[in-house]
N, C-alpha and C positions, 0 to 999 in steps of 0.2 A: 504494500500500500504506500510505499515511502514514495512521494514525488507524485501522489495522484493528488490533483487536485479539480478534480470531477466530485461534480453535486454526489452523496451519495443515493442510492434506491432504498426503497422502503422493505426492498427484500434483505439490505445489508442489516437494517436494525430487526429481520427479524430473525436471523439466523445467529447472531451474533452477543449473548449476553450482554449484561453492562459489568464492569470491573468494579463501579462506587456510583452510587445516588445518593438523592438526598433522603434523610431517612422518614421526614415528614414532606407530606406533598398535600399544602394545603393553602387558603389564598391569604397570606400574609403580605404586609408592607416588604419586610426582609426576609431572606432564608439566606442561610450562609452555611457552608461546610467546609470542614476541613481535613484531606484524605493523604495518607502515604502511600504511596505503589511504587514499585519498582520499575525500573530503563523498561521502556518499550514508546511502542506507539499508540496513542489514544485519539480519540476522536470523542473533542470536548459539545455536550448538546444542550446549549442554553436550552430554556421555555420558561412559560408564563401559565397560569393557572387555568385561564382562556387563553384559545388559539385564535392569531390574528391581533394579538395586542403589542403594543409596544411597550419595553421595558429595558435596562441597561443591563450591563455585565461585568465585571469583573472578575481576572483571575488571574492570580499570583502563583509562579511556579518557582521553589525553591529546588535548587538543583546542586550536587556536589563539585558538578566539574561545569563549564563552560557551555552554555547552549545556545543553537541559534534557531529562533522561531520566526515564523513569517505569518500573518493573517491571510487565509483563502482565500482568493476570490476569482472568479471568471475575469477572460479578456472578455469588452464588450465585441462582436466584430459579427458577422454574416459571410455565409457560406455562399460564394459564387460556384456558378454552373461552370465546369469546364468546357470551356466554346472550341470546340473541334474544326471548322474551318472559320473563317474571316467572319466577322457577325457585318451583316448590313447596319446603317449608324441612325435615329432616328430620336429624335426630339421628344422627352416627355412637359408636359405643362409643367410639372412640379420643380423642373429646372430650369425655367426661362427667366429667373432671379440673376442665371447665372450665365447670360447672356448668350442665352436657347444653347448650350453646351451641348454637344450631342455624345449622345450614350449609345454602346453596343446591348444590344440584348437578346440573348438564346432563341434561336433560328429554330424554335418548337411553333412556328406561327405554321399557319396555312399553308400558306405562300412555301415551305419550306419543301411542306411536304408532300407540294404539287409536283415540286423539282424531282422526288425521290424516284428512282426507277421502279416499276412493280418487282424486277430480279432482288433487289437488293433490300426491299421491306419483304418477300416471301423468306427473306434468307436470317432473316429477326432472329435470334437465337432465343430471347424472351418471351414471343408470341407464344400464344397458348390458341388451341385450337377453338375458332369461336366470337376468341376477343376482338379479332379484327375485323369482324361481322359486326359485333357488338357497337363497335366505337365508330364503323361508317354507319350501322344506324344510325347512333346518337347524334351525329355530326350532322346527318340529312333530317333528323328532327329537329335542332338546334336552327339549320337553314332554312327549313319548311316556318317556323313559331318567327322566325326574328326576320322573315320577307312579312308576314302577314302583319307583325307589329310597327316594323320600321317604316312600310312603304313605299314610294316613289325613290326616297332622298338614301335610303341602306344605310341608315343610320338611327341609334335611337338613345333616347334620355334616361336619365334616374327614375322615373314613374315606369317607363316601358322596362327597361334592364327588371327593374325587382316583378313587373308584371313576367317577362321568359322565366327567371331564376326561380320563382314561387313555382309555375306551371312545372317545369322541370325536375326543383327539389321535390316536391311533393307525391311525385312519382317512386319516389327510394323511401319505400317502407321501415326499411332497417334502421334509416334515420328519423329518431323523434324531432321533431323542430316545427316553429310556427312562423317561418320562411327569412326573407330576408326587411330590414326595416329599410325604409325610403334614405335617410343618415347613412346607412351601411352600405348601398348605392350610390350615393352620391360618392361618398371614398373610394368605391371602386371607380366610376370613370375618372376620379379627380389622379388618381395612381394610374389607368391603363391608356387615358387620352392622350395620344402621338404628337395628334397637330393641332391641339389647342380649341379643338371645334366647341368642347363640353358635353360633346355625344360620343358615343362608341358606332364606329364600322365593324363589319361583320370579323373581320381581320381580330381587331384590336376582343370583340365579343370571345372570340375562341382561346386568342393566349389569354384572358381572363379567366375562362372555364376551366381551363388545364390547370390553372394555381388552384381555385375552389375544388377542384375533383383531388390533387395532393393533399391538401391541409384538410378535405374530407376522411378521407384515408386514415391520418395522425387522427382529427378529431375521435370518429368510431374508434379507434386501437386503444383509448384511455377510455372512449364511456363504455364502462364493459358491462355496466347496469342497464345499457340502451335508455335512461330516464332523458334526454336529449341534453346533456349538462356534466360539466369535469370539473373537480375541485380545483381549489388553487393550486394544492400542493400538483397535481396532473397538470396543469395548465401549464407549471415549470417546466417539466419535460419535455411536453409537447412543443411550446416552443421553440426548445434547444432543438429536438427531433426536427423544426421547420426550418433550420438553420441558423438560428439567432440566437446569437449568446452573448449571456445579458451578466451584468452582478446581483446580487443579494435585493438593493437598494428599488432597481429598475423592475425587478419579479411585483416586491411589494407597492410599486404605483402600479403595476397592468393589474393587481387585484383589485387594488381601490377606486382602480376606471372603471372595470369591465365586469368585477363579482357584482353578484346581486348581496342582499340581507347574509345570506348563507353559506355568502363566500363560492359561491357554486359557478361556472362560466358555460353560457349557452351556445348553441353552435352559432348564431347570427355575432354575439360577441367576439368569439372567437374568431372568425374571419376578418371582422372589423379592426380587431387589434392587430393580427400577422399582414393586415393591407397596409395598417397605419406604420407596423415596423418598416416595412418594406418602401417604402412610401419615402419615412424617412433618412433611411440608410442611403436610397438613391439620390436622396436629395443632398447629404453630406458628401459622398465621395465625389458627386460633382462639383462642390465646390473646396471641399480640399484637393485642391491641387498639387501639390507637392508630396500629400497619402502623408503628413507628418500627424493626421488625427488633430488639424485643429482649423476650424476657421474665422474667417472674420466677416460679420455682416454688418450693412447698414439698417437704419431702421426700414427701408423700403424693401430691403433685400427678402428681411428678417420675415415681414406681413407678409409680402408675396408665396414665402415658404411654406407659412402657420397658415395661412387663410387658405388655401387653398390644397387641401393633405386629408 
């Protein structure tokens, strides 16, 4: 374990005794102890009486010989896609702060895989028999719903997107949920709009779909209750799982955005937040430019960023 500094799983605490607790666990002002053990490695677990509260810590280790301790925590950072040939370059709204910078982004659009030869998608090693029956259905039902809603212009709004996404979630049984809210649309075009229109093209509708069908995938794999809803503590993983790693501090603001009473995170939340991660991160690496993780903004820069994310 020495040099892991990975959140632990709730299967390490429960496979794994404790060495010293406190011997009363009750809701006091203070509780204090004081234990000897011997050289090894521990894994010290604050808490609080209630979960979800704030409260300090301290802990003093007296040691014979010379130690050197470090406090745990995550790098913040996101997992890019390895882009396999040249990515075409294309302008999101959320960076025109940064003087319409243009960004590469994963050739998983339409467009990509119009290119693809039929020899070379039969030769999929992943394909399973069926799925790709499957997923040109879906593709030709997504095109059939979003001609009949868009119209003339093959473009459509925050009211239309959450009218396709409801029609379409609500078809998946397996997920409990009571669809997408109008705010949770609106983050999505304000994150997937290219050229600034404030509508989504059929293009931009599809690599949208492909991110909601992955973070669908994570979402199901933590609610194993199917009640449509993951704890906080699940929310943590799945996140990471989405490729966003976060520290201590930033877990507990996405709870206190996105939990309800319960502390509980719904699927419609849930996507909301991994839009808005995303969302954001794209909008920093654009404007760090030098990747030294820091920028500078005006206040014009700043609103254009926030107001519209």
């Amino acid at each position: 374990m020495h040099g892991n500094k990975q959140h632990l799983q709730k299967d390490f605490f429960l496979y794994n005794a404790s060495k010293a607790r406190s011997k009363t666990y009750i809701n006091m002002r203070e509780v204090s102890e004081r234990f000897r053990l011997p050289p090894s490695e521990y894994v010290i677990v604050p808490s609080t009486y209630e979960p979800h509260q704030e409260g300090e810590f301290i802990l003093r280790v007296f040691s014979e010989k010379r130690n050197l301790s470090e406090e745990v925590e995550n790098t913040i950072s996101v997992d890019r896609p390895v882009k396999k040939k040249k990515t075409k370059p294309i302008i999101f709204v959320s960076d025109r702060a940064n003087s319409n910078k243009e960004l590469g982004v994963d050739q998983e659009s339409e467009e990509g895989k119009d290119k693809t030869s039929p020899d070379k998608q039969a030769k999929s090693p992943q394909s399973e028999p069926g799925s790709a029956d499957q997923e040109s259905e879906e593709q030709q039902q997504f095109g059939n719903i979003f001609r009949q809603i868009a119209g003339d212009d093959m473009e459509i709004c925050a009211d239309e997107l959450k009218n396709i996404l409801n029609r379409v979630v609500n078809k998946h049984k397996d997920l409990k949920t009571q669809g997408f809210t109008l705010e949770s649309c609106r983050s999505m075009i304000a994150l997937m709009d290219t050229d600034g229109s404030g509508r989504l093209n059929l293009q931009e509708f599809h690599h949208l779909w492909k991110k909601i069908k992955a973070w669908q995938k994570i979402f199901k794999h933590y609610d194993t209750d199917q009640s449509g809803t993951i704890n906080s503590y699940e929310m943590r993983n799945a996140v990471n799982d989405a490729g966003f790693h976060l520290n201590s501090q930033l877990y507990d603001i996405i709870t206190m955005r996105y939990a309800d009473r319960s502390m509980n995170i719904d699927f419609d939340s849930f996507i909301c937040c991994l839009l808005r991660l995303e969302g954001m991160f794209r909008a920093f690496n654009a404007f760090d430019k030098d990747g030294d993780g820091i920028i500078k903004l005006n206040v014009l820069e700043w609103l254009q960023l926030t107001m519209y994310a």
